[in-house]
C-alpha positions as a Markdown table, in Angstrom:
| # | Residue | x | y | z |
|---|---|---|---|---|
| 1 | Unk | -9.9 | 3.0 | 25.7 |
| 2 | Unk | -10.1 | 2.6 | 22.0 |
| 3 | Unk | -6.7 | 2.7 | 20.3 |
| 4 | Unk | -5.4 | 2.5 | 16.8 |
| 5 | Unk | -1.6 | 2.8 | 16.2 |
| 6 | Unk | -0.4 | 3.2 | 12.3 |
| 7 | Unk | 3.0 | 2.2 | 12.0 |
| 8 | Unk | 5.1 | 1.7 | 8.8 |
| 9 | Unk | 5.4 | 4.7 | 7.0 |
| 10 | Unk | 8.0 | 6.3 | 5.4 |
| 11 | Unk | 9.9 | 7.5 | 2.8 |
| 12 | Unk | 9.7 | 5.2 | -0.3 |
| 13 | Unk | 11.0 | 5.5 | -4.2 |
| 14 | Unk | 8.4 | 5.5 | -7.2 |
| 15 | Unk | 7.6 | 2.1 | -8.1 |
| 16 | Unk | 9.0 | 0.5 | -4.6 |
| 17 | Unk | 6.3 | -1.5 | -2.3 |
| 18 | Unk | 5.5 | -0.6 | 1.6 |
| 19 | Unk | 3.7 | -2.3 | 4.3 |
| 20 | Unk | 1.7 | -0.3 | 6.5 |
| 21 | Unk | 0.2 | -1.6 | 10.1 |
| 22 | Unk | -2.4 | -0.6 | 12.5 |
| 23 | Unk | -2.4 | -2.7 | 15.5 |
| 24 | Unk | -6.2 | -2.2 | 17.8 |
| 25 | Unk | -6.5 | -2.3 | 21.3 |
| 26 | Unk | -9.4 | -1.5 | 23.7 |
| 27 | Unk | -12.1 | -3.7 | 21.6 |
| 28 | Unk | -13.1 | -6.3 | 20.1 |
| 29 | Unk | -11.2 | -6.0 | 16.5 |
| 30 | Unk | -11.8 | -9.2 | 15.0 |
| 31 | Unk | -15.7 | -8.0 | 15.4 |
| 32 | Unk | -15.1 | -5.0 | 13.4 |
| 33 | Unk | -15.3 | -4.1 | 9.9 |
| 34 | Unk | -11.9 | -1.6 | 9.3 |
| 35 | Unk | -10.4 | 0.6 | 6.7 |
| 36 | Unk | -7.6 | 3.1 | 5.0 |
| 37 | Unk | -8.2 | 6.0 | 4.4 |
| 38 | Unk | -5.5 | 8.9 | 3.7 |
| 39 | Unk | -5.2 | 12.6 | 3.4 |
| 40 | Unk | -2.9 | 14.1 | 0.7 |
| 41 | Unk | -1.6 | 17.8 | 1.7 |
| 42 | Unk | -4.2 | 20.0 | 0.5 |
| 43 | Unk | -6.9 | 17.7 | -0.2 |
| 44 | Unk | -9.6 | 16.3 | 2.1 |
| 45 | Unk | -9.1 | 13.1 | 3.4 |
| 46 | Unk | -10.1 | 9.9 | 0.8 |
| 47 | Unk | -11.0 | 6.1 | 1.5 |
| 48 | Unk | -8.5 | 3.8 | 0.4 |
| 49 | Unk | -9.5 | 0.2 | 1.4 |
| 50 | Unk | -12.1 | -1.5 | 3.2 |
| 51 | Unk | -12.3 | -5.2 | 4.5 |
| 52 | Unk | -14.7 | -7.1 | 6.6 |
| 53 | Unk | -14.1 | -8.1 | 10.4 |
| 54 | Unk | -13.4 | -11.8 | 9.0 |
| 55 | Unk | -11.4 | -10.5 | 6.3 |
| 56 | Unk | -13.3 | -10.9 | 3.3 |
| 57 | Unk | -14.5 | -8.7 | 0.8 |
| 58 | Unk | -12.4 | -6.7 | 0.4 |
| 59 | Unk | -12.6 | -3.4 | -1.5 |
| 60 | Unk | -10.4 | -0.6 | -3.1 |
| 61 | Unk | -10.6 | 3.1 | -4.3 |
| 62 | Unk | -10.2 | 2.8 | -8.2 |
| 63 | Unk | -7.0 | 4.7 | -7.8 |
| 64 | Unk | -5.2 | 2.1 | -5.6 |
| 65 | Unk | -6.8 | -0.9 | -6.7 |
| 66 | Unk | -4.3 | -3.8 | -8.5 |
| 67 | Unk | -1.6 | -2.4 | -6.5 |
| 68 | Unk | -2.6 | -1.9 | -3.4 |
| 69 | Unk | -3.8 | -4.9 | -0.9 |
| 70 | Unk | -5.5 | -4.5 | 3.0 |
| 71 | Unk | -5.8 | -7.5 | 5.2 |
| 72 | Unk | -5.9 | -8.3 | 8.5 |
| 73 | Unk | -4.7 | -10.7 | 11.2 |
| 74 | Unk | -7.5 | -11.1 | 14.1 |
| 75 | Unk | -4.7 | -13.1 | 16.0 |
| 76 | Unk | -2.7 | -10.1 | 16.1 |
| 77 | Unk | -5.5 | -7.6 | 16.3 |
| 78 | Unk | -3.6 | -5.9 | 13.4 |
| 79 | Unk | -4.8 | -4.2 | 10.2 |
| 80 | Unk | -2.5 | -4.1 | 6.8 |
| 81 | Unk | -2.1 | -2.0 | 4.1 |
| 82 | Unk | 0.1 | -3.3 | 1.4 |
| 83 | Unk | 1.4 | -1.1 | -1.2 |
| 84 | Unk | 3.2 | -1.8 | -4.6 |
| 85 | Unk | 4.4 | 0.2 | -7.0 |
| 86 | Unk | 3.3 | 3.0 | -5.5 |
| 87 | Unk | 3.2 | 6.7 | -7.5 |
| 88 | Unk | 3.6 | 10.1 | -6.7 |
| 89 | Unk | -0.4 | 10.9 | -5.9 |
| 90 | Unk | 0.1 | 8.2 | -3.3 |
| 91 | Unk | 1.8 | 10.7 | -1.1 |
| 92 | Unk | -0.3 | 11.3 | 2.0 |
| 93 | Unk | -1.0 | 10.6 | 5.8 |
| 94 | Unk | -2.6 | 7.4 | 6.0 |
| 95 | Unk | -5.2 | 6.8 | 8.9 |
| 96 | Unk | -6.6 | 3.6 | 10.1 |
| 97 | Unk | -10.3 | 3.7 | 10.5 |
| 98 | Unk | -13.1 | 1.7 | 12.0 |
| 99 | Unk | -16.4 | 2.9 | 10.7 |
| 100 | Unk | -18.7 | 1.9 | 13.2 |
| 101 | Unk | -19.0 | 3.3 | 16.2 |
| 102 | Unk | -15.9 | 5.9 | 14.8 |
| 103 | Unk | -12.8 | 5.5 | 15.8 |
| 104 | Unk | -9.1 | 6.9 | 13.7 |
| 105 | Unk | -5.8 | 6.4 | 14.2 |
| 106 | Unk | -3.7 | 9.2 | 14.3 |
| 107 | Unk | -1.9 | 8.4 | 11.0 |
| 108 | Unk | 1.2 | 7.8 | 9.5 |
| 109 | Unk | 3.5 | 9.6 | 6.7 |
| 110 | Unk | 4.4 | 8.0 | 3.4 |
| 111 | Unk | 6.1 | 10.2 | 1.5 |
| 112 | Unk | 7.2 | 8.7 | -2.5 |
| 113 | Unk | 9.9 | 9.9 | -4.0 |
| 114 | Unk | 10.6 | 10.0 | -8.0 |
């Protein structure tokens, strides 16, 4: 069974950094292409980041990019999602994603804080 588990989320202050995780199982994750995406209340849900199954190329929304940073670590079948000075707008669930052959996690809360 395909499983992807968000972890790290939380409450954080404006400006302050986060690291989110998504740790795969059921697969083969270092074969896989994988992404962020998040979904502010309200709004439909956005893409965030994307990064290759060898983790290169990666690639950013315009509003995150410079301060936010996705990697990966095929050793640990684990996804990142570094934040930094994060802003209000960054408020939002944030899923894990693996685009092909579909697959989400079932999220995680950051909540920023002025």
């Amino acid at each position: 069974e395909v499983q992807l588990v968000e972890s790290g989320g939380g409450s954080v202050q404006l400006g302050g950094s986060l690291r989110l995780a998504c740790t795969a199982s059921g697969f083969a994750f270092e074969t896989y292409g994988m992404s962020w995406h998040r979904q502010a209340p309200g709004k439909e849900r956005e893409f965030v980041a994307t990064i290759r199954a060898d983790g290169t190329t990666p690639d950013y929304s315009d509003s995150v990019q410079g301060r936010f940073t996705i990697s990966r670590d095929n050793a640990k079948n684990t996804l990142y999602l570094q934040m930094n000075n994060v802003q209000l707008e960054d408020t939002a669930v944030y899923y894990c994603y693996r685009p092909y052959h579909p697959a989400w996690g079932q999220g995680t809360q950051v909540t920023v804080s002025p």
